[in-house]
N, C-alpha and C positions, 0 to 999 in steps of 0.2 A: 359316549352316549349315542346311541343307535337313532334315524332319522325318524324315527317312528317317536320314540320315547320322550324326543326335542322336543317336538308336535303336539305334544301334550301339555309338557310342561310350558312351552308357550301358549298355549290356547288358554289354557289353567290359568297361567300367569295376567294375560288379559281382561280375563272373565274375573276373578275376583282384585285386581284393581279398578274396572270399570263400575260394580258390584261397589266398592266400598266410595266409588266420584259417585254416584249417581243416586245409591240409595245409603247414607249413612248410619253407622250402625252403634257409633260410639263417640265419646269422649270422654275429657278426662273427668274424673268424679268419686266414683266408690275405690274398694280394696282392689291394689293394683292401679288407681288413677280413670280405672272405668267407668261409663254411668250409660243405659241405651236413651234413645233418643227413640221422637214418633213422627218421623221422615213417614214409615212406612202405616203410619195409621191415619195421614190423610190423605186425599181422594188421588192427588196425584201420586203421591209416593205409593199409593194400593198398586194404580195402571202400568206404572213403571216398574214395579216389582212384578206384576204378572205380564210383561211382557216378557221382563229377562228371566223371569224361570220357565216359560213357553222355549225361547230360544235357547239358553242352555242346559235344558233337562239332561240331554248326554250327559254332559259333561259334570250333573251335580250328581246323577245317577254311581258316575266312575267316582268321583271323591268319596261319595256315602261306601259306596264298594268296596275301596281301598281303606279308608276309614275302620269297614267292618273288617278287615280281613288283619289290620294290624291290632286292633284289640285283642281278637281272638290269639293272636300269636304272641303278645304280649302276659295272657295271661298264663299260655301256657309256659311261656320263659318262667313268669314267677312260682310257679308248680317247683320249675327246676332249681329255681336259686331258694326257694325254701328250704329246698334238702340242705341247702349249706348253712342259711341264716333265716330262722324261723319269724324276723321282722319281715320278711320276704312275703310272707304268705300271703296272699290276697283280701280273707277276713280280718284279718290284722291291720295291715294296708290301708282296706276301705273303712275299715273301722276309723283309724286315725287321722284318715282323710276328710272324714264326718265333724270329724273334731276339730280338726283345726277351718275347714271352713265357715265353721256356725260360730266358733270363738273371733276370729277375724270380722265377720258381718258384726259381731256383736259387738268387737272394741269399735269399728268405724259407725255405729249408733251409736254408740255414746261419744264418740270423739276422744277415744282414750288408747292412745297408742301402749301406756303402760299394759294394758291389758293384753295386745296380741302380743309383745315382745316372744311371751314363751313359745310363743308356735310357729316365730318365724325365726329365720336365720339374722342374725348380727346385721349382716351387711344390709339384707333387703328392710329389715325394721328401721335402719335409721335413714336407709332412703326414701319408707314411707313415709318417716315422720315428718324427713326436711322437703322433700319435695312435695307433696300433698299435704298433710294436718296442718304443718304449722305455716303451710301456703294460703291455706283455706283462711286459718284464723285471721294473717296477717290483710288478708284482703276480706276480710268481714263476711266471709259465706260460710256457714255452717251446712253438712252433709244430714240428709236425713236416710237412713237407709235401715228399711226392715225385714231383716229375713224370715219369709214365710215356711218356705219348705226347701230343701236340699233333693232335686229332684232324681237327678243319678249322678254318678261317679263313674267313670270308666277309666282303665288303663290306657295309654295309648303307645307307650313308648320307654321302654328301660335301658338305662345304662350303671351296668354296674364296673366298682371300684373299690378298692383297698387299702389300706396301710397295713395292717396287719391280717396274714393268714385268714383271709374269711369272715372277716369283720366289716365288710362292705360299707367301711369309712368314706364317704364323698360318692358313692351312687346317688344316681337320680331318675327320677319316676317323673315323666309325663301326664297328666290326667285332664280330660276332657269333665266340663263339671257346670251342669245344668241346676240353676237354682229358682226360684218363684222368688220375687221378691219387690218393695219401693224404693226406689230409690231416686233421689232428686238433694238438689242445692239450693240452698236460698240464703239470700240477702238477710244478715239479720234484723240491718236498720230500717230497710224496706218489709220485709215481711214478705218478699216475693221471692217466685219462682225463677231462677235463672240456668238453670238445666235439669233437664229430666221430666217426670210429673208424678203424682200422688198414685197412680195407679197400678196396682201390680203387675208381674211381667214376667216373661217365664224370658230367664240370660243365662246364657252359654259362655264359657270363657277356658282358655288353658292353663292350669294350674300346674307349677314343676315343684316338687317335694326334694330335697336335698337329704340324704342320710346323715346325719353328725351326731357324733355322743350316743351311738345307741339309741335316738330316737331320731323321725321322718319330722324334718321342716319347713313349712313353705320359702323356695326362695325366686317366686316371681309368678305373677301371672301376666296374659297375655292376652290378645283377641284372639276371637274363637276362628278367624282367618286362618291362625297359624299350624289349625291342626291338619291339614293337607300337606304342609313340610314334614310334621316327626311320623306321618302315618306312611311318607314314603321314606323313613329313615329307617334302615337296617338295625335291631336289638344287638347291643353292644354287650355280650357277656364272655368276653374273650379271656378275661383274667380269671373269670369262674370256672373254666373248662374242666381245667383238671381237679376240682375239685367235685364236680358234677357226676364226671366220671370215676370217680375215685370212693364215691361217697363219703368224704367228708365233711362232718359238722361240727360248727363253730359254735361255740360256748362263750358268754359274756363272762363268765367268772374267768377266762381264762386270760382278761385283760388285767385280771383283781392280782 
């Protein structure tokens, strides 16, 4: 790593730790265990948030930059991986990416983990259920969470993978994923608020889609911190190469 590139990533590294001590941006709560808070909607947390965006404008300028510049190349990776695997394609993708996050909001409103099962992976479903829902229920907070609008979707970062010839069995897709939405906890014997608030709220988070069976599964989200890691992580489509080049495309009946 060259001294220059350190310098960043330490500067970076700072600024959004400091960034998350000083002005907090989350806990645990909705799908994925998030919920935002309103640190930054009173008087003090306004002053403190406009001073660190005074002071690191460079530096949120270079993430938004880097940010844009891996989307862009991300989509055009999936251009190329569609010629292999038409779940590839980007309308397809955001399509389904629409779907499972309005299906998700909507089993965590009602408190029905049976409901998101189909759209998440095994693993990450029964770690929402046992770490979150049936957290929540056994300590008497029920989630209120209404999704209003699914604001954008973006790519951020692909890795594809195989079992069979073009079948991009265990790929996974990165997505940055901007939503309107209320969300908030409450006590149910109390009747009160114990995180969040009734208000709507436009939340940003990292969503990672998992390929399996033929269709795209949520398996994890994350805080929206972490999309300055995959936007400086290199598109991993090394085992699609030759197929890129070669023009090959892959056929679901050809699993049949």
């Amino acid at each position: 790593m060259s001294k220059k590139r350190a310098c960043y990533f330490f500067v970076g590294f700072m600024a959004i730790s400091l960034f998350m001590i000083v002005v907090p941006s989350v806990a645990f709560a909705g799908p994925g265990g998030i919920i935002a808070r309103e640190f930054a909607n009173t008087w003090i947390g306004k002053a403190v948030a406009a001073v660190f965006v005074i002071v690191f404008l460079p530096l949120f300028l270079y993430i938004t930059f880097k940010e844009s510049i891996a989307k862009n190349k991300t989509k055009k990776d999936l251009v190329a991986l569609a010629r292999v695997n038409g779940d590839f394609r980007w309308t397809i993708l955001n399509e389904r990416a629409h779907t499972i996050v309005t299906q998700v909001y909507s089993a965590w409103r009602k408190s029905d983990a049976e409901k998101a099962m189909a759209w998440m992976t095994d693993w990450y479903w029964q770690n929402q259920k046992s770490t979150v829902l049936d957290e929540w229920e056994s300590s008497g907070l029920k989630n209120h969470c209404n999704l209003k609008k699914v604001k954008h979707i973006q790519p951020l970062y692909v890795e594809y993978c195989e079992q069979e010839p073009g079948d991009g069995e265990g790929s996974r897709i990165i997505l940055t994923v901007e939503v309107n939405l209320q969300d908030y906890l409450i006590n149910e014997q109390t009747e009160k608020i114990v995180e969040g608030d009734k208000k709507y709220k436009n939340f940003e988070s990292i969503w990672t889609l998992l390929y399996e069976g033929n269709q795209w599964k949520l398996s994890l989200i994350e805080e929206s911190s972490m999309s300055i890691t995959y936007a400086q992580m290199k598109n991993d489509l090394e085992e699609a190469q030759g197929y890129i080049k070669t023009g090959f495309k892959y056929k679901k009946s050809m699993q049949e």
